[in-house]
Structure formats: structure tokens, C-alpha cells
MIDOSE-1310 file (N, C-alpha, C; in nm, 2 decimals, decimal comma, always signed):
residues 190
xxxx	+0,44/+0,95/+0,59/+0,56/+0,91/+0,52/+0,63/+1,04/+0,48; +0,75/+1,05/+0,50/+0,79/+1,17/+0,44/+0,89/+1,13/+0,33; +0,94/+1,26/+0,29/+1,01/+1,28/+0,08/+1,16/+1,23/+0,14; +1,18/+1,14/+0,05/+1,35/+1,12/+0,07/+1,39/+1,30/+0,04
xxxx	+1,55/+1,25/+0,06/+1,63/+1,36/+0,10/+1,68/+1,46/-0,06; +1,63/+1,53/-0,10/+1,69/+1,62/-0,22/+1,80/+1,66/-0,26; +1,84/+1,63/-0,41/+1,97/+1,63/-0,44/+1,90/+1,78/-0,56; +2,03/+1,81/-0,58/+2,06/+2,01/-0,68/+1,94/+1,96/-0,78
xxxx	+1,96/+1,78/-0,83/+1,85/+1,76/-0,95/+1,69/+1,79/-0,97; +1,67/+1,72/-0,79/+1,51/+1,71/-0,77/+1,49/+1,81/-0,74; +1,58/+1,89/-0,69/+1,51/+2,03/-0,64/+1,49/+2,13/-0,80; +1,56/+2,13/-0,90/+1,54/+2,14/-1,02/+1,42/+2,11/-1,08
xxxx	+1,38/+1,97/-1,09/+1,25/+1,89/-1,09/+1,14/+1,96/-1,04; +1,20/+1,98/-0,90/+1,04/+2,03/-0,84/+1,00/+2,23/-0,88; +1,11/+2,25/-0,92/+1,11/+2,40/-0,94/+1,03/+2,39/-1,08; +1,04/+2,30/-1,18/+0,98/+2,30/-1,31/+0,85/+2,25/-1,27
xxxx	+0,84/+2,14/-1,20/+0,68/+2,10/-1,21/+0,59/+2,20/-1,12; +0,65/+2,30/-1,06/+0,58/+2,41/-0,96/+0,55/+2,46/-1,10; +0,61/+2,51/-1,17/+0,54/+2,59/-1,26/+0,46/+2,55/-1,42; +0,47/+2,38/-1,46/+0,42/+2,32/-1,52/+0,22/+2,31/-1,47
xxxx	+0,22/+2,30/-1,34/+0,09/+2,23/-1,27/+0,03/+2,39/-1,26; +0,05/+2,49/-1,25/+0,06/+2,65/-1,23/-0,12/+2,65/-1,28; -0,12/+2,55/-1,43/-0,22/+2,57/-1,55/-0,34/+2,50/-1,50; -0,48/+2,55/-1,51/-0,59/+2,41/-1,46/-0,60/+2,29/-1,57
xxxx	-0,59/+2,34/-1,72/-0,63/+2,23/-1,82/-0,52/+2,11/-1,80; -0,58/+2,03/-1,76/-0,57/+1,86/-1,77/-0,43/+1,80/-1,89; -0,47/+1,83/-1,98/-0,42/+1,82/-2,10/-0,30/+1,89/-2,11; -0,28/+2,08/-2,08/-0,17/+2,11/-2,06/-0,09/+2,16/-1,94
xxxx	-0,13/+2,09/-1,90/-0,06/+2,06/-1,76/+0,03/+1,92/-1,81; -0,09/+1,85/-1,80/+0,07/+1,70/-1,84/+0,12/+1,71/-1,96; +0,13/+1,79/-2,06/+0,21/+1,86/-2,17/+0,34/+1,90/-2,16; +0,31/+1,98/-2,03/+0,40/+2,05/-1,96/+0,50/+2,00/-1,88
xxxx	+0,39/+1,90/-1,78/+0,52/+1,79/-1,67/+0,59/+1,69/-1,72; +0,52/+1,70/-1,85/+0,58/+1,54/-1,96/+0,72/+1,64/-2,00; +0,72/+1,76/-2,07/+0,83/+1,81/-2,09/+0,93/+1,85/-1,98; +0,90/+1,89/-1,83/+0,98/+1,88/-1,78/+1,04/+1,80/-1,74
xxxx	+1,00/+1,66/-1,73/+1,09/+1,51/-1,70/+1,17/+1,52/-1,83; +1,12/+1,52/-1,93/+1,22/+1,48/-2,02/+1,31/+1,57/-2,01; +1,33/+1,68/-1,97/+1,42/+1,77/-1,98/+1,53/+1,74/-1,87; +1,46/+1,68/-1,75/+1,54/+1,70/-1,62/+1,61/+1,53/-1,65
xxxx	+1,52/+1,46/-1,68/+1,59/+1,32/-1,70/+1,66/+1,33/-1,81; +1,61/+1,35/-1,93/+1,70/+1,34/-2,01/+1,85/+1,39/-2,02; +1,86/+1,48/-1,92/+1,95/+1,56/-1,91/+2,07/+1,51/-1,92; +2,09/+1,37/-1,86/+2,24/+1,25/-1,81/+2,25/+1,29/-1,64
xxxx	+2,21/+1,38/-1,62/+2,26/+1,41/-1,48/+2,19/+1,27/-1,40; +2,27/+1,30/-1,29/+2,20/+1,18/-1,15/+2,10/+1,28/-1,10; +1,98/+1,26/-1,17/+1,88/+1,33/-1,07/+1,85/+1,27/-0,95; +1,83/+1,11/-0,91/+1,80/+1,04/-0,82/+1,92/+1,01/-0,72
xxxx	+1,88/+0,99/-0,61/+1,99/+0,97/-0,50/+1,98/+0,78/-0,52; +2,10/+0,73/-0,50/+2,13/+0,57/-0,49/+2,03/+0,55/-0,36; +1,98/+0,55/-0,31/+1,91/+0,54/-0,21/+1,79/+0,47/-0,27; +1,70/+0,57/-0,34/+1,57/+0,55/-0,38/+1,59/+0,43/-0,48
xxxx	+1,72/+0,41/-0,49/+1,67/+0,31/-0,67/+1,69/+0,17/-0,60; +1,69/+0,16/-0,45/+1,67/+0,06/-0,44/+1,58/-0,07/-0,48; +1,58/-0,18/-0,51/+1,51/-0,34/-0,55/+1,42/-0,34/-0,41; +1,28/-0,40/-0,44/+1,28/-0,49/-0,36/+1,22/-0,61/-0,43
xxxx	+1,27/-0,74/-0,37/+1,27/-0,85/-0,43/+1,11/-0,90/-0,44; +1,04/-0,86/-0,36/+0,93/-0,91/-0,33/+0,80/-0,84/-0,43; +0,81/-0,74/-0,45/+0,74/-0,63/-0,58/+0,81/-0,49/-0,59; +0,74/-0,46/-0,67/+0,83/-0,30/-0,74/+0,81/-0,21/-0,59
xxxx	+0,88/-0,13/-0,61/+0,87/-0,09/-0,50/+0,87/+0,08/-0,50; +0,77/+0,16/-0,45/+0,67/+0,29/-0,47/+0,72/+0,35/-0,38; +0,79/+0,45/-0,40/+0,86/+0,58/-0,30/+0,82/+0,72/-0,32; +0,78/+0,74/-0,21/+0,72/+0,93/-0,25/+0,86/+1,02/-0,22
xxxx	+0,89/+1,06/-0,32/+0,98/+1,16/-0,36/+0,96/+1,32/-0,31; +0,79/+1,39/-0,37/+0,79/+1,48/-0,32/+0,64/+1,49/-0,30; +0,62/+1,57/-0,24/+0,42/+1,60/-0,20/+0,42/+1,76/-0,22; +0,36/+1,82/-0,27/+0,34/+1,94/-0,32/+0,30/+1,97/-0,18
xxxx	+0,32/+2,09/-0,15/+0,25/+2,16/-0,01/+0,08/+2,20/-0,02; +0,12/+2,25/-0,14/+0,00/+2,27/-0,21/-0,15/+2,23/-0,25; -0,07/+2,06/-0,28/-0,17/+1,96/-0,31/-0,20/+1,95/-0,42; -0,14/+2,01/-0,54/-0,15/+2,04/-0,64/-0,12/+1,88/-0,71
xxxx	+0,03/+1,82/-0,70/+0,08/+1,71/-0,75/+0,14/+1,62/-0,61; +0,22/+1,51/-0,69/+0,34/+1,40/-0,56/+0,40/+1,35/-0,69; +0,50/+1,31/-0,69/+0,62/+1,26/-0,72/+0,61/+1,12/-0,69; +0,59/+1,04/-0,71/+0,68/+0,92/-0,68/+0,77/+0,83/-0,80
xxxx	+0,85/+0,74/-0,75/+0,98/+0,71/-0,77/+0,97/+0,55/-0,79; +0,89/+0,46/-0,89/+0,87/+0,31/-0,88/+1,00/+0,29/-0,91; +1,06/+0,18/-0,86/+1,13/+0,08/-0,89/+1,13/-0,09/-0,95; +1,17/-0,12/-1,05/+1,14/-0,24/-1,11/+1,21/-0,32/-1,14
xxxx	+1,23/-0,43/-1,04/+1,29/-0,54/-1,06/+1,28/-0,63/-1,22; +1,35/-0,69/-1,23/+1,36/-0,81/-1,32/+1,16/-0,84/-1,33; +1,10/-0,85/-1,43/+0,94/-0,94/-1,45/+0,86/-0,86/-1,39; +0,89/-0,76/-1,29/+0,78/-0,71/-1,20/+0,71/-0,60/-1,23
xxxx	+0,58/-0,60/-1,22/+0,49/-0,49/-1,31/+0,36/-0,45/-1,23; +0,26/-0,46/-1,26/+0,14/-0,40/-1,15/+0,01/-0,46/-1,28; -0,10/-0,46/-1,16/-0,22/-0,56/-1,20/-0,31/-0,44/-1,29; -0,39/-0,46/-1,37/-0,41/-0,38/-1,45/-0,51/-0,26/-1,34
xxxx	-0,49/-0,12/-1,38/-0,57/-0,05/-1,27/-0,58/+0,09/-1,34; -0,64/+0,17/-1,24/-0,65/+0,32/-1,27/-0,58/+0,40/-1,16; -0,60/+0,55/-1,22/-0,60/+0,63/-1,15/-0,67/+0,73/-1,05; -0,79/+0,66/-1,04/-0,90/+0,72/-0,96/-0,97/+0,82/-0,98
xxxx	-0,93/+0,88/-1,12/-0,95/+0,95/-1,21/-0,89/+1,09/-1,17; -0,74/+1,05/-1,17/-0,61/+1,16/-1,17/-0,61/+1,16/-1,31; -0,52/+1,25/-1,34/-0,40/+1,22/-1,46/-0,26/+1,22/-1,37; -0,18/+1,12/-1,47/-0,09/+1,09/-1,42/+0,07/+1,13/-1,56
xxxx	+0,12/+1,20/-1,54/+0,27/+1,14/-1,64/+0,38/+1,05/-1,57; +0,41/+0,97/-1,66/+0,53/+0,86/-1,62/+0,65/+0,88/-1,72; +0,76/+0,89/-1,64/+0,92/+0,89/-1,76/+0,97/+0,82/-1,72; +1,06/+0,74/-1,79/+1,16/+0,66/-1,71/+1,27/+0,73/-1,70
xxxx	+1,31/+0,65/-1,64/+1,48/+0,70/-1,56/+1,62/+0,61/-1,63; +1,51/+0,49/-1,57/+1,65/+0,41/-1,58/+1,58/+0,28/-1,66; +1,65/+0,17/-1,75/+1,60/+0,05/-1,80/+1,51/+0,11/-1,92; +1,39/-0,01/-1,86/+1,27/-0,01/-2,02/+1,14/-0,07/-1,93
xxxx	+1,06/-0,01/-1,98/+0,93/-0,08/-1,91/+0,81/-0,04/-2,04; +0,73/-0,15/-2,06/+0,62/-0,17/-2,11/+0,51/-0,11/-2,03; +0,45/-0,04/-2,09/+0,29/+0,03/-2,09/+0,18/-0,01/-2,15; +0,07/-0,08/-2,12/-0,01/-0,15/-2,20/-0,14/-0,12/-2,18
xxxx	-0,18/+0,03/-2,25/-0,28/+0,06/-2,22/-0,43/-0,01/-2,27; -0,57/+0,02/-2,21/-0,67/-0,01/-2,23/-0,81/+0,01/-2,25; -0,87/+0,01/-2,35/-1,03/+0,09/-2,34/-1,13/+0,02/-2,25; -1,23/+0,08/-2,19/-1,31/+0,00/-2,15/-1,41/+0,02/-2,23
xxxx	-1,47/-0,14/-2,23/-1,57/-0,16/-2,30/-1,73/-0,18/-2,24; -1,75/-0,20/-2,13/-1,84/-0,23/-2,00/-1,85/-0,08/-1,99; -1,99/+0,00/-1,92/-1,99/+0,06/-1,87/-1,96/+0,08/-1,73; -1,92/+0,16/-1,68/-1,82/+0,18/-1,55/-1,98/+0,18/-1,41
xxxx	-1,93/+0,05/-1,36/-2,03/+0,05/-1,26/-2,07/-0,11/-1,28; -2,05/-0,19/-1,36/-2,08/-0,32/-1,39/-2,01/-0,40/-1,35; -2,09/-0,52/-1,28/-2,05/-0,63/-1,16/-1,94/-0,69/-1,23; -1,90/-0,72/-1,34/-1,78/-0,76/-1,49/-1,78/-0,69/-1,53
xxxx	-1,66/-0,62/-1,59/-1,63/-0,48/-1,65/-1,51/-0,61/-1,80; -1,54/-0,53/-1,90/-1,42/-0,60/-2,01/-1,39/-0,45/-2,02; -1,26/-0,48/-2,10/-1,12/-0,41/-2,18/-1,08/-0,47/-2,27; -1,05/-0,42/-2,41/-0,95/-0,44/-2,48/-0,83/-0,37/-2,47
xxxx	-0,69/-0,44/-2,50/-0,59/-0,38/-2,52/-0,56/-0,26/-2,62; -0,57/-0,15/-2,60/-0,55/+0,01/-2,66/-0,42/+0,01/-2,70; -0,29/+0,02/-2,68/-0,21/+0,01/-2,74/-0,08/-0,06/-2,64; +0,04/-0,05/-2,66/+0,13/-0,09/-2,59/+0,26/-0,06/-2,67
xxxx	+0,29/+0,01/-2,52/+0,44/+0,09/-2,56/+0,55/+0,02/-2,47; +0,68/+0,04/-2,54/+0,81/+0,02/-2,51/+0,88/+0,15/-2,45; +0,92/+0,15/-2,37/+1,00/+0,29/-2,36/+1,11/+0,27/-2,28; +1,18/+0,35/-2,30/+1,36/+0,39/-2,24/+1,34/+0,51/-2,16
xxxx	+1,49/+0,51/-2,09/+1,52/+0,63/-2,01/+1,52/+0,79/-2,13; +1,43/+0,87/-2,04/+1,36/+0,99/-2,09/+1,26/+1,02/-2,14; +1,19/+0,89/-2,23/+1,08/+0,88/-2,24/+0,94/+0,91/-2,15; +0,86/+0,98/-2,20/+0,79/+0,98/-2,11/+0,63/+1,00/-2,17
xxxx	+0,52/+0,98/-2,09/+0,36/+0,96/-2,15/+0,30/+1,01/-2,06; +0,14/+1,00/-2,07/+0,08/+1,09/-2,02/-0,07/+1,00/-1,98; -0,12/+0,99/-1,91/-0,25/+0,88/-1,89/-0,39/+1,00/-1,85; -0,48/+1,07/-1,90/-0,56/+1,17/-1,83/-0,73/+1,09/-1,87
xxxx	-0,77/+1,07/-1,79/-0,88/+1,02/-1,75/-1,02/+1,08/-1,85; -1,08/+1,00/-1,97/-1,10/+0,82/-1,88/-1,01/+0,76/-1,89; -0,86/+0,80/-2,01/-0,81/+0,69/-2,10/-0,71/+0,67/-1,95; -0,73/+0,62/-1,84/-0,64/+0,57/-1,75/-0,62/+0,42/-1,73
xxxx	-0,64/+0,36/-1,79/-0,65/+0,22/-1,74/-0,53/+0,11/-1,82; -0,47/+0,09/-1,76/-0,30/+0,02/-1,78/-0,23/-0,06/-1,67; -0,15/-0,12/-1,73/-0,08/-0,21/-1,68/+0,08/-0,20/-1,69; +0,22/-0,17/-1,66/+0,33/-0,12/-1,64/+0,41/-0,24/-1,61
xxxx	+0,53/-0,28/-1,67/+0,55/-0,42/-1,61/+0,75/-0,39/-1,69; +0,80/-0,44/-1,58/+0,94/-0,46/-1,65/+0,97/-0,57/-1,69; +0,99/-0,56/-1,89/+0,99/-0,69/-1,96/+1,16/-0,74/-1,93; +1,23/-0,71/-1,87/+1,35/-0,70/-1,88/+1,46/-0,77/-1,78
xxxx	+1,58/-0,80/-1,82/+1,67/-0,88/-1,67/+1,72/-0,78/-1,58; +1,72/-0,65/-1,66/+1,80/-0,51/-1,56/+1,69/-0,46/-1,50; +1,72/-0,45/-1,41/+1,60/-0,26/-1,32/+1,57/-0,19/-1,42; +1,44/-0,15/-1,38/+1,41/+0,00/-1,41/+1,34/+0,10/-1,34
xxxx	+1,38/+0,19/-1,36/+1,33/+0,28/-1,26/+1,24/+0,42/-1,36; +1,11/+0,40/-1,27/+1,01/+0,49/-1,34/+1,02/+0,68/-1,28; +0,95/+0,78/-1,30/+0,90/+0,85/-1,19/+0,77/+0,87/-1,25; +0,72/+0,88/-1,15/+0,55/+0,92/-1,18/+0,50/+1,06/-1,11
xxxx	+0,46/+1,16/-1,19/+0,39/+1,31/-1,13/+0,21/+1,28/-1,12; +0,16/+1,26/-1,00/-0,01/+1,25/-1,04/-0,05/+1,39/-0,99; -0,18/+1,37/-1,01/-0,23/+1,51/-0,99/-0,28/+1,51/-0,86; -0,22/+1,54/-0,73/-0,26/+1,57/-0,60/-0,17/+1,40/-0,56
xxxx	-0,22/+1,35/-0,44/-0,14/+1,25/-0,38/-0,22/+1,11/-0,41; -0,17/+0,99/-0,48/-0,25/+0,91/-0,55/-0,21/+0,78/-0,40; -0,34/+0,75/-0,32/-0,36/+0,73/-0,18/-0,41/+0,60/-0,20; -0,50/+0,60/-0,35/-0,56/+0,46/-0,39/-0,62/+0,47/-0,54
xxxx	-0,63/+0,34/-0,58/-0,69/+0,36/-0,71/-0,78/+0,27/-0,71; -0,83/+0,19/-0,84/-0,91/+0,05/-0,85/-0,82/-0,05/-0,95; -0,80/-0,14/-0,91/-0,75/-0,27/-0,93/-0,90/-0,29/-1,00; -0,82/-0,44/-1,11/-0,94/-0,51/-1,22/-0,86/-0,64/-1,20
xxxx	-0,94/-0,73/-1,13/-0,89/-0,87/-1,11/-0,95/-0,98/-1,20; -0,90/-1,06/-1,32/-0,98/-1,13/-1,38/-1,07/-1,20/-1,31; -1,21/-1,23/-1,39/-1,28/-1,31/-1,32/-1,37/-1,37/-1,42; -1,38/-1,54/-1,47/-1,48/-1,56/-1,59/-1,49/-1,46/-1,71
xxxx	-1,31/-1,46/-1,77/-1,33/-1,41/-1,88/-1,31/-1,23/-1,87; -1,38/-1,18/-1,78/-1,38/-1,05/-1,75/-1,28/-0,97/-1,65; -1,34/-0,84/-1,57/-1,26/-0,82/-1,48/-1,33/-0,78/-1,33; -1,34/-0,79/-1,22/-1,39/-0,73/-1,12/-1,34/-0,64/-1,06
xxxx	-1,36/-0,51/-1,02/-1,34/-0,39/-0,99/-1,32/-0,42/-0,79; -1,15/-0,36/-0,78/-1,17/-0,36/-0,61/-1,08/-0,25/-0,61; -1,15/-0,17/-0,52/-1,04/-0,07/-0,45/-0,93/-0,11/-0,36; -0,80/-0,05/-0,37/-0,69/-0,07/-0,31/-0,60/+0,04/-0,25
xxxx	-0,57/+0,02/-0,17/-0,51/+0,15/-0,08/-0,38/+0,13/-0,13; -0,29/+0,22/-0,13/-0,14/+0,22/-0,22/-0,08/+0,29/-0,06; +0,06/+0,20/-0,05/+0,13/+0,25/+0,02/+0,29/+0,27/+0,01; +0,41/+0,32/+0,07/+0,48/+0,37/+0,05/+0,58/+0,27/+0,05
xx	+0,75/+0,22/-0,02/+0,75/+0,11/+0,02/+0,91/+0,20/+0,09; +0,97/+0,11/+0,22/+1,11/+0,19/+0,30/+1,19/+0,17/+0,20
């Protein structure tokens, strides 16, 4: 799959997060990429091309933006329809920062309670956030485990910076009360 086509903004974007990710610590590094989104979003500019903000009706829909040559981070670009959100999951133990762009989307993070490796895993709900365009958070492992969902009638449009290219994670499907653990391959949506 390759990066949609760059506008003056993203190329802006990707010149701050080249030197945000520069750092190895975990913590300030997404300190850092969390500050450059807010900077580059918050800005008012159109960072995004009309292209990428496209709907799709059928689920949110996940666009890779950019792939570090490096391997260092990726960019991608959710889009969120009206209700539509993602099944509670991880990051495969990336860290990840998310800002929004456009709308409002709910974040509902989670502890686990089960140790990791159990045929039923439980979670309580950790907290749950609201956020708007510019806002932005930071997920760095273990505390990765959340659920993202647009509570809203308008779009919203996320971006997400992980650490290296996020290819697959683990899905938690209820089951008797609990949750069962399944890996899932993530793919790109046209």
C-alpha cells in the first residue's frame, strides 16, 4: 500500500515527527509527537487532502498517510463515520499518539485485571475521554488497551503516529462475562 499524495501541511508533519521520534525514551518521544500534532493540527490549516477524509459506510476507515523509511513510526489517517468505533484492543505493545482532526471521538481506556496469557482476560474501565479537534493523547504500553468510537451525527477524523508500522494488534471479544484474546491483521482501507 502506498502514502496518499502530500500536501505543504503533511510534509510539515512529517518534518516534526522526523525529529520528535530522533529520542529512544518511550515516554518522550510521544511527549514530543503529541506536541507536534497539536501544533500542526491545531494550526486551522488543511493539513489533510479531501481525499483521505473520505466515509466509508461500512466501518471507520484506516489510511496510511506516511511510513517512515526508517521504520521508526507510520501515520495513519482513521476516519469515523456517524456510531462507528473499534472493538476493544491493543497495540501489540507499540505506543501509539492519537489527535483529532476533525469532530469528537470518545477514548475509553482500560486496566487489565487477568494476567496476560489467560484463556478470559477481564478489564475495568480506566478512564474515558472526550476530545475535539487538536486534542491529542498518548497510549504507551502496558496502559494500551482502549476502545475509540464516534459518539456523534458528524465525522470525525482521527490521525494516529505508532511506533514502527502497526500490521496487527489483539482484539478482546466478550465471552461469559469476560474477554477472549484474538490476533487480527489490520489492513489499509482505498
Amino acid at each position: 500500500m502506498t502514502t496518499v499524495p502530500q500536501s505543504p501541511g503533511v510534509e510539515t508533519l512529517i518534518r516534526g515527527l522526523d525529529a520528535a521520534v530522533s529520542l529512544r525514551d518511550d515516554a518522550t518521544v510521544c511527549e514530543r509527537v503529541k506536541h507536534v500534532l497539536q501544533d500542526t493540527i491545531g494550526s486551522g490549516s488543511d493539513v489533510l487532502a479531501q481525499d483521505i477524509l473520505r466515509v466509508d459506510p461500512a466501518k471507520y476507515a484506516r489510511r496510511l498517510l506516511h511510513r517512515d523509511p526508517e521504520g521508526r513510526y507510520s501515520v495513519v489517517v482513521m476516519v469515523w463515520g456517524p456510531g462507528q468505533g473499534t472493538d476493544l484492543h491493543d497495540h501489540a505493545g507499540r505506543w501509539c499518539v492519537e489527535c483529532v482532526y476533525q469532530g469528537k471521538i470518545n477514548v475509553t481506556s482500560y486496566e487489565l485485571i487477568t494476567p496476560p496469557g489467560a484463556e478470559e482476560i477481564d478489564f475495568r474501565v480506566a478512564e474515558v475521554v472526550e476530545a475535539g479537534p487538536g486534542e491529542a493523547g498518548a497510549l504507551i504500553p502496558p496502559f494500551e488497551y482502549h476502545r475509540i468510537e464516534n459518539p456523534t451525527s458528524e465525522t470525525a477524523v482521527t490521525v494516529h503516529v505508532y511506533a514502527a508500522e502497526l500490521t496487527a494488534c489483539h482484539v478482546f471479544e466478550p465471552v461469559n462475562g469476560g474477554y477472549r484474546q484474538e490476533l487480527r491483521h489490520l489492513s489499509y482501507t482505498d
